[in-house]
VEXMI-209867 format. One line per field, with one value per residue (C-alpha): residue number from 1; residue in one letter; x, y, z. Coordinates in nm, 4 decimals, always signed. Example, Ala and Ser with C-alpha at 12.3 -4.5 7.8 and 13.67 -1.06 7.14 Angstrom:
<atoms>
nr [1, 2] .
rest [A, S] .
east [+1.2300, +1.3670] .
north [-0.4500, -0.1060] .
up [+0.7800, +0.7140] .
</atoms>
This chain:
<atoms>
nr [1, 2, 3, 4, 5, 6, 7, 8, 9, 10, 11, 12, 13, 14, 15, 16, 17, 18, 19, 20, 21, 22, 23, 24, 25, 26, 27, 28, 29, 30, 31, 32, 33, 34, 35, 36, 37, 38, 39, 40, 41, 42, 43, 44, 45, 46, 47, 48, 49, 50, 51, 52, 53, 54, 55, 56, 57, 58, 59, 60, 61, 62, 63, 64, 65, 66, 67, 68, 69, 70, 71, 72, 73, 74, 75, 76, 77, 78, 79, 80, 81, 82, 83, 84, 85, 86, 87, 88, 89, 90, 91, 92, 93, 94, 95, 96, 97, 98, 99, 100, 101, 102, 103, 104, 105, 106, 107, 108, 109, 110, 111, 112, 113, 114, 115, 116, 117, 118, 119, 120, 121, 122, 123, 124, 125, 126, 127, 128, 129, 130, 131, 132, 133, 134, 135, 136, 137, 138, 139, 140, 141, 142, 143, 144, 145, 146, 147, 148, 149, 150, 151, 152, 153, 154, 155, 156] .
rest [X, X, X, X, X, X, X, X, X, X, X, X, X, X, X, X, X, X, X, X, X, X, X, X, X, X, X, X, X, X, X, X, X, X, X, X, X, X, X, X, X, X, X, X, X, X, X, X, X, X, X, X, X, X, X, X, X, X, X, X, X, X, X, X, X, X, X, X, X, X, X, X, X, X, X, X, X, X, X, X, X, X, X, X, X, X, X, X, X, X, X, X, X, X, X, X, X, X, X, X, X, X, X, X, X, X, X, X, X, X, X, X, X, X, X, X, X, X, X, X, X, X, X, X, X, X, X, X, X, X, X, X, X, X, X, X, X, X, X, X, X, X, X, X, X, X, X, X, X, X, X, X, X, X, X, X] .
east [+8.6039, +8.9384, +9.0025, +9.2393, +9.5273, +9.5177, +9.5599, +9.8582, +9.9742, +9.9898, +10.1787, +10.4122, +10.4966, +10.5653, +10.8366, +11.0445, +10.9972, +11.3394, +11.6513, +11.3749, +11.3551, +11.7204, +11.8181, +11.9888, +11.8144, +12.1378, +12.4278, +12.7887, +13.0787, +13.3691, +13.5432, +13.8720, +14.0910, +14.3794, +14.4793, +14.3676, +13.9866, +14.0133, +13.8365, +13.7492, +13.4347, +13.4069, +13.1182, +13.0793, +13.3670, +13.3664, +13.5310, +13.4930, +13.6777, +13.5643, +13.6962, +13.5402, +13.7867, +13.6683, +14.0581, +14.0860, +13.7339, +13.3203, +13.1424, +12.9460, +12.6113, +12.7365, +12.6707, +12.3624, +12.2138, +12.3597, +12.1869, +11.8572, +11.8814, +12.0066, +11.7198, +11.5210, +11.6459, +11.6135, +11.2242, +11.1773, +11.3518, +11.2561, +10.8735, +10.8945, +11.0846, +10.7589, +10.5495, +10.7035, +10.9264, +11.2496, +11.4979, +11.7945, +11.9463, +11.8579, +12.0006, +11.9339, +12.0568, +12.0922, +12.0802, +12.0499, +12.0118, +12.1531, +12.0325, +12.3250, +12.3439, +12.4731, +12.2863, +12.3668, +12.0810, +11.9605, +11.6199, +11.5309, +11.6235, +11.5107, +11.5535, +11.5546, +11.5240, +11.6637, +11.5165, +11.4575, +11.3194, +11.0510, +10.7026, +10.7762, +10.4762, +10.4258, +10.1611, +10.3896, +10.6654, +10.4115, +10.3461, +10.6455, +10.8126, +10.4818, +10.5174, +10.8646, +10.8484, +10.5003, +10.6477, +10.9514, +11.2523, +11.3457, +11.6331, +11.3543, +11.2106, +11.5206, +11.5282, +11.3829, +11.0096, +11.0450, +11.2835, +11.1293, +11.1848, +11.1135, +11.1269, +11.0722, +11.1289, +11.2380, +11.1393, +11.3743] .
north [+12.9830, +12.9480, +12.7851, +12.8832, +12.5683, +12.7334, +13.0741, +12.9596, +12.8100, +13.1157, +13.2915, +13.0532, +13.0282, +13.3530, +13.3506, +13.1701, +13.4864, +13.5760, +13.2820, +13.0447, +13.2971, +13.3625, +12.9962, +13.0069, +12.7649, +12.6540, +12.5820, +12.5147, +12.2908, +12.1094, +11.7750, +11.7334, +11.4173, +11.4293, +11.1203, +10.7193, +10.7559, +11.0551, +11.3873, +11.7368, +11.9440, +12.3032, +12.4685, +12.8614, +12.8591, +12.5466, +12.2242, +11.8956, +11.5681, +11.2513, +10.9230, +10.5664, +10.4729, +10.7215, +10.8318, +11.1502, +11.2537, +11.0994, +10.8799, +11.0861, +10.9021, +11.1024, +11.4236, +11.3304, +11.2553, +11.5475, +11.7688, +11.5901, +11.6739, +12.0255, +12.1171, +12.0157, +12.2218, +12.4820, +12.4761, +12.3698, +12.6016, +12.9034, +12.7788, +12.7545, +13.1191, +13.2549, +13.0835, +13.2386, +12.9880, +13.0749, +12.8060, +12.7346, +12.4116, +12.1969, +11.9079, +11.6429, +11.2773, +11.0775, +10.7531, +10.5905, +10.2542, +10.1468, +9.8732, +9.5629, +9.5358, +9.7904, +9.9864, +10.0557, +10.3268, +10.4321, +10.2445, +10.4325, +10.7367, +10.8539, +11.1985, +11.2657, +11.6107, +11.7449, +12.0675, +12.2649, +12.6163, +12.8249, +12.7929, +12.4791, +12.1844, +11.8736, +12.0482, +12.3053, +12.0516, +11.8074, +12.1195, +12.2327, +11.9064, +11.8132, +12.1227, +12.0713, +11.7130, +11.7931, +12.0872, +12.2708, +12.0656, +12.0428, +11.7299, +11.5695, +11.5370, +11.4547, +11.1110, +10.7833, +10.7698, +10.4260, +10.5360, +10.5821, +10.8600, +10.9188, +11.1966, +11.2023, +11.4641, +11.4942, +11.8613, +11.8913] .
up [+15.6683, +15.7916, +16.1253, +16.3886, +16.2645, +15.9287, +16.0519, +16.2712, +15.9885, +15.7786, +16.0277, +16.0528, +15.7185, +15.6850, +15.9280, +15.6365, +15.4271, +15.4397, +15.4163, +15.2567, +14.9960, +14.9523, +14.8648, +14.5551, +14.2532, +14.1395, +14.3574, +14.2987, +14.4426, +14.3551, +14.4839, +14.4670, +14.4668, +14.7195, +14.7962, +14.7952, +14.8204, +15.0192, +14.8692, +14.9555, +14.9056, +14.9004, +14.8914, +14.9537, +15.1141, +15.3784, +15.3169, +15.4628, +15.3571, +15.2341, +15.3017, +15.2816, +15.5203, +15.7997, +15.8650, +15.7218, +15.6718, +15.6558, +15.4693, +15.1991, +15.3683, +15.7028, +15.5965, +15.4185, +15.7648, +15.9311, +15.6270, +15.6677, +16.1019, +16.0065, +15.7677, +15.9773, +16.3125, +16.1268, +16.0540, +16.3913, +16.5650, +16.3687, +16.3673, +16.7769, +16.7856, +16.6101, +16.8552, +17.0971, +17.2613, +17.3980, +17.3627, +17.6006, +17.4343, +17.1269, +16.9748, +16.7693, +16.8096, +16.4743, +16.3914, +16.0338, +15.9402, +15.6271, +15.4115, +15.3867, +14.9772, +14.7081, +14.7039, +15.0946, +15.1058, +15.4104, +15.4689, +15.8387, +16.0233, +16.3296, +16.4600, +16.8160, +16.9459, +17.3305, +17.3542, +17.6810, +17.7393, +17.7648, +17.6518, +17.4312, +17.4324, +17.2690, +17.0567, +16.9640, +16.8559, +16.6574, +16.4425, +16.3663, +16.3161, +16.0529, +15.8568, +15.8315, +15.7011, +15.4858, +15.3373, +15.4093, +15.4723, +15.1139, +15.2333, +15.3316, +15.0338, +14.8336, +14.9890, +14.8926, +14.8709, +15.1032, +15.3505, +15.6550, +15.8929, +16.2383, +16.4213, +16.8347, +17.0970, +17.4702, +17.6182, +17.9204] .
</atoms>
């Protein structure tokens, strides 16, 4: 017998049908060196720099937090659209800590979400922000096994 969770679940899954199905299994970049330690990475067709110096670009470990809050927002968001919630603003505050020693991994990140609209609860949010993390957000699951993550939410 399938309860009402799984059937909402089902549905909601198959709102990914589509771009979840369209991610390519191999992908391809380059780096280039320009100057110092400062590089730049293209990727079908945007660039961003590089630079452990934080002068003319990020820190690698900056966009790997950004990736892991924009995977993410994307679940959520298109989880809560099929829900039916109609979303004025959303964003997502980020903060990593990293650990002191080489390897300077990050051992915690917490994800906070500002979201304000329509129709948007805490039980909505809880779902969609558990099957991202238990399933979808494929970022998420490229990290370190013992790197914690948080995720919280303010509904305005």
């Amino acid at each position: 017998m399938i309860n009402s969770e799984d059937k909402e679940t089902e549905a909601l899954e198959g709102t990914l049908t589509g771009y979840k199905e369209k991610v390519p299994i191999e992908n391809k970049g380059f780096l280039t060196w320009e100057n110092d330690l400062v590089f730049t990475a293209r990727i079908r067709g945007y660039q961003f720099e590089y630079d452990p110096k934080a002068q003319e670009g990020c820190w690698p470990t900056d966009t790997l937090l950004m990736s892991l809050a924009g995977c993410l927002a994307i679940d959520v968001v298109t989880f809560l659209q099929k829900m039916r919630a109609v979303i004025s603003k959303f964003k997502i505050e980020v903060n990593g800590e990293r650990n002191p020693d080489p390897p300077q991994y990050y051992k915690f990140v917490e994800l906070i979400i500002h979201i304000s609209g329509e129709n948007i609860t805490p039980r909505k949010m809880d779902r969609c922000i558990s099957l991202s993390q238990e399933k979808y957000c494929s970022v998420y699951h490229n990290l370190r096994p013992d790197m914690e993550v948080k995720v919280r939410y303010e509904i305005l």
